[in-house]
C-alpha positions as CSV (number, residue, x, y, z in Angstrom):
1,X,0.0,0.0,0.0
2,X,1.3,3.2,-0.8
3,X,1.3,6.6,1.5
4,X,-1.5,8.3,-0.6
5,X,-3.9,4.8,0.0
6,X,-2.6,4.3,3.7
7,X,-3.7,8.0,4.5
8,X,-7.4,7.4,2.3
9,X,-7.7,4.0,3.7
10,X,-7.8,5.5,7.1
11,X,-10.8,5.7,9.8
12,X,-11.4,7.4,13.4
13,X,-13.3,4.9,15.2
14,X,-14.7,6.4,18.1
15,X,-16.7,2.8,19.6
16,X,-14.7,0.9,21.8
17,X,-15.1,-2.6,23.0
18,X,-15.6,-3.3,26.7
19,X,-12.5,-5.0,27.5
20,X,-8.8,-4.3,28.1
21,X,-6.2,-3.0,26.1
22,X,-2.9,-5.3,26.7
23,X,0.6,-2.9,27.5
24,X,2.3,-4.9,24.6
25,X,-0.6,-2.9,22.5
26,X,-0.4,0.8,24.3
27,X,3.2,0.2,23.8
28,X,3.1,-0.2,20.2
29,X,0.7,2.8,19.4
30,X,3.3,4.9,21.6
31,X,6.6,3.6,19.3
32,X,4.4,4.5,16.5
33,X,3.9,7.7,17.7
34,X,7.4,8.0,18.3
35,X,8.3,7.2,14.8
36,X,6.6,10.6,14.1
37,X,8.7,13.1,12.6
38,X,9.8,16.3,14.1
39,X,11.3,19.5,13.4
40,X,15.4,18.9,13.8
41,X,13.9,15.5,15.2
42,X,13.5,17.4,18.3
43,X,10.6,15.0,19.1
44,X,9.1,17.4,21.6
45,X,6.2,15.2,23.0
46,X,5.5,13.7,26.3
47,X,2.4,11.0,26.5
48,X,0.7,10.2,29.4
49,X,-1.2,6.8,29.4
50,X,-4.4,6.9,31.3
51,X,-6.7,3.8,32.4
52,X,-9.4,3.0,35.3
53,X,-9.1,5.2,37.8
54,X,-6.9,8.1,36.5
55,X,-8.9,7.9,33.2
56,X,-12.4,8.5,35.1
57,X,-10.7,11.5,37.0
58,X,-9.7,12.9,34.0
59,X,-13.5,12.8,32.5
60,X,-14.5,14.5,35.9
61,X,-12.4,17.5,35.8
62,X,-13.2,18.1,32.1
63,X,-17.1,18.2,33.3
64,X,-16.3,20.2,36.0
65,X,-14.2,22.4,34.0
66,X,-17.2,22.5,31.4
67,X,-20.0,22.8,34.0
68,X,-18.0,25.9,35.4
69,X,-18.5,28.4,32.7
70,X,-22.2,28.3,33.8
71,X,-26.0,26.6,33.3
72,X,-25.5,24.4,30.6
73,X,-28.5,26.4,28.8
74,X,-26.0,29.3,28.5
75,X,-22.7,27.2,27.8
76,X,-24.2,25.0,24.6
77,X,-24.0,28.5,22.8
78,X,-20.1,28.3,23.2
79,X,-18.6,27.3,20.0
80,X,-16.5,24.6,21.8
81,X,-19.7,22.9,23.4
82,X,-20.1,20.2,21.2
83,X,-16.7,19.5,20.5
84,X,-16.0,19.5,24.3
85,X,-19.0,17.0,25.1
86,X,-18.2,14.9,22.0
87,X,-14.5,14.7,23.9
88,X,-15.7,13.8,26.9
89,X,-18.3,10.8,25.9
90,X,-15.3,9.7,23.8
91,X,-12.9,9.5,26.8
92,X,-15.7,8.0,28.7
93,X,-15.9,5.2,26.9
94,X,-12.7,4.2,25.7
95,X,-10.7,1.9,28.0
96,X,-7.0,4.3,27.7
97,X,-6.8,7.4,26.8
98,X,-3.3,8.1,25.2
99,X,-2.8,12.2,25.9
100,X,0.3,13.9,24.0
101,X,1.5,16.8,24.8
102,X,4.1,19.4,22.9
103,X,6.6,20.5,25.3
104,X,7.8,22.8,22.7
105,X,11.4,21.9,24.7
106,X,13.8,21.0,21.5
């Protein structure tokens, strides 16, 4: 397959299965990641794996952080309401959530 197909051939599946994801997997969707290239290969990224308990905390602050611009009557009409929300069912429901950060450190 070349690039062009690879990139066309490509989906975001956002339904997740109800069971585990193994660390031999998490670990290969990090390399991967890491195989990413970078400006000067500065590779400027720091991931954070989260699952169970750490995961659940993260949906929590982001509907706290969400609930705290107001009465949800008056936050839908944000731009970012949907987007956020979408996010947050998303992260809800997958087993890890994979967050990478730029450190912008090169």
């Amino acid at each position: 397959m070349n690039t062009m197909d690879a990139i066309r051939a490509r989906k975001s599946v956002r339904s997740f299965q109800d069971a585990p994801v193994s660390r031999e997997v998490i670990e290969q969707i990090l390399l991967a990641g890491m195989e990413a290239p970078s400006t000067k290969n500065s590779q400027p990224w720091k991931y954070y794996v989260l699952q169970s308990k750490a995961k659940v905390r993260l949906v929590q602050l982001m509907k706290d952080g969400l609930a705290s611009f107001g009465p949800e009557e008056n936050v839908r009409q944000f731009p970012f309401y949907a987007s956020v929300v979408n996010s947050i069912r998303v992260m809800d429901s997958a087993p890890v959530v994979i967050l990478v950060f730029n450190t912008g450190i090169n």
